[in-house]
Every structure is written in C-alpha cells, then in structure tokens.
C-alpha positions as CSV (number, residue, x, y, z in Angstrom):
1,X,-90.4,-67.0,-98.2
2,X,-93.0,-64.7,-99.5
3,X,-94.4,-63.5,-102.3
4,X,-96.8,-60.7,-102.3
5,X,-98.8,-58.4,-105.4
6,X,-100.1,-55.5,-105.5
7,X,-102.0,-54.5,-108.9
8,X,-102.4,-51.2,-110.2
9,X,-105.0,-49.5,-110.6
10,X,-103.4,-46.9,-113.4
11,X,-101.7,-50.0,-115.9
12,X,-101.6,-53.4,-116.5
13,X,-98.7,-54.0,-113.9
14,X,-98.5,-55.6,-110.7
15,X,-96.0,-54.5,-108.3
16,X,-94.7,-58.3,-106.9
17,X,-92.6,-58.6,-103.6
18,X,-90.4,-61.4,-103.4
19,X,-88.3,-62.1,-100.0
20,X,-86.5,-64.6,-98.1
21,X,-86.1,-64.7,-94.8
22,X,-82.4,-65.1,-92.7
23,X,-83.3,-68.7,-92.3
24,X,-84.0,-69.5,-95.9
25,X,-80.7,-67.3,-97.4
26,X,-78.8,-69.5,-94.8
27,X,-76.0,-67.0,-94.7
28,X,-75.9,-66.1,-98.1
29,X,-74.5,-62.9,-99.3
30,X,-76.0,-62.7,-102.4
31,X,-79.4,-63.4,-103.3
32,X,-80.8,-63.3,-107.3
33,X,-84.0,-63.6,-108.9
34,X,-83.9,-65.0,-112.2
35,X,-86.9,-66.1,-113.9
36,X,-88.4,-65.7,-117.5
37,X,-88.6,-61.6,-117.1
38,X,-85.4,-61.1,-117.4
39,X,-84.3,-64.2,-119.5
40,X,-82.7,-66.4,-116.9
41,X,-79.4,-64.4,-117.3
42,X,-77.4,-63.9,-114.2
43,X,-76.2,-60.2,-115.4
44,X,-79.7,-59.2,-115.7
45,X,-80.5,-60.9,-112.6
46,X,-82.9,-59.0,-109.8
47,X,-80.9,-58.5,-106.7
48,X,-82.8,-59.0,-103.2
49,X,-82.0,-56.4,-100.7
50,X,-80.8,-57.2,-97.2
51,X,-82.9,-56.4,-94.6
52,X,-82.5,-55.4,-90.8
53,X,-83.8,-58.2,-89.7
54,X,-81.8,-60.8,-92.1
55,X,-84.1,-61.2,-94.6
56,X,-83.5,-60.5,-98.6
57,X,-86.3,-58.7,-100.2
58,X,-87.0,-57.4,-103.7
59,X,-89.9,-55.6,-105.8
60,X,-90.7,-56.3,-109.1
61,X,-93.2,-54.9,-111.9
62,X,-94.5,-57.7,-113.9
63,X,-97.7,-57.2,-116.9
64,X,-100.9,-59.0,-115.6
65,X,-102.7,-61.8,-117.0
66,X,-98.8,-63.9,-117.0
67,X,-97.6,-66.4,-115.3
68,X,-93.7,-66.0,-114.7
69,X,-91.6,-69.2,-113.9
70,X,-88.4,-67.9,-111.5
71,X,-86.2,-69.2,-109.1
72,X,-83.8,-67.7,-106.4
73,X,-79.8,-68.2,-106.6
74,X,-77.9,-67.7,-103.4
75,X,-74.3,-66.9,-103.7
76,X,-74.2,-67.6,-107.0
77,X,-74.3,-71.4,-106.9
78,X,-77.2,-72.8,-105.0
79,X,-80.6,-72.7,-106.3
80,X,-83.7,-72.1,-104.4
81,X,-87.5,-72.4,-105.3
82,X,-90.1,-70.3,-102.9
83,X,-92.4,-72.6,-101.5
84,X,-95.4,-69.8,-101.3
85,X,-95.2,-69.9,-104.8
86,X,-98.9,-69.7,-106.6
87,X,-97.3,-73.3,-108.1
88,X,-94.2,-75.5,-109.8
89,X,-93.5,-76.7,-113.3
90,X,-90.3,-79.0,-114.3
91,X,-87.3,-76.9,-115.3
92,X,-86.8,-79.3,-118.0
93,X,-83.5,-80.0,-117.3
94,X,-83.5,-82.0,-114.7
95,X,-86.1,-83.4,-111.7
96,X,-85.9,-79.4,-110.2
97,X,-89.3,-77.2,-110.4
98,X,-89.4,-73.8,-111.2
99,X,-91.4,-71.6,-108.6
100,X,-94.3,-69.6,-110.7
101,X,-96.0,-66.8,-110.0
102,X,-99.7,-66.5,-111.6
103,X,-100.6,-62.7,-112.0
C-alpha cells in the first residue's frame, strides 16, 4: 500500500496515488476506492488499475487543505484500509477505521 501526492502548482488540487500491491489485493479482481469524494457509493466508486507487476493503482484529484476518509473494497465484499495512510478515524458503524488522507 501506498499513497502518494503531488500538489499543483496551477490550482488548489493535488493529484493523490493510491495502490495496492499483488500481496495486499490477495487475488482480487476488482479493486474500489470509496471514500467521502465520491459519497461512499459503489457506482461512483474509483476503480484501481491492474498493473504488470500485480499491483492495483489509481490517481485521483482531490482540493487541498481536506482531509478525505476512504477505504478500498476488493471484489466487492471485503474491505481494506491502507496502512500508509496519513491516519484512522472510527467508521462509526462498527470497531473498523477509515484510512484518511490529510492534503
């Protein structure tokens, strides 16, 4: 897992790189990021990309000066947090976290 940012220079946008590597997916043929910029709904869902080497990877644009909770779904049923996360708040729901990226 991974998470990288890259801010821009010309707007108030950061370009954020989320992946997973073969390992994490664990075979998974679908990966999602849901989060609160794009309302948590699965049909609005951020697909990762598969990569050569396994991995899932995805690029988002997100405003600066947020913090976005969000949390990977494999295959549509398991859920997954990224541990490089900037950090974790309760989902609310149950005893899960949310993964949260700080911009």
């Amino acid at each position: 897992m991974a998470i990288a940012k890259q801010v821009l220079k010309s707007k108030p946008v950061c370009k954020v790189t989320f992946s997973l590597s073969a390992d994490e997916v664990a075979g998974a043929k679908d990966v999602a990021l849901l989060g609160e910029f794009n309302g948590w709904a699965t049909e609005a869902a951020t697909k990762l990309k598969k990569q050569k080497d396994g991995s899932y990877k995805a690029i988002v644009e997100l405003e600066t000066g947020k913090e976005y909770a969000f949390r990977y779904l494999l295959d549509g049923t398991t859920w997954t947090n990224d541990e490089t996360a900037d950090k974790f708040v309760p989902t609310g729901v149950s005893y899960d976290e949310n993964s949260v990226v700080v911009l």
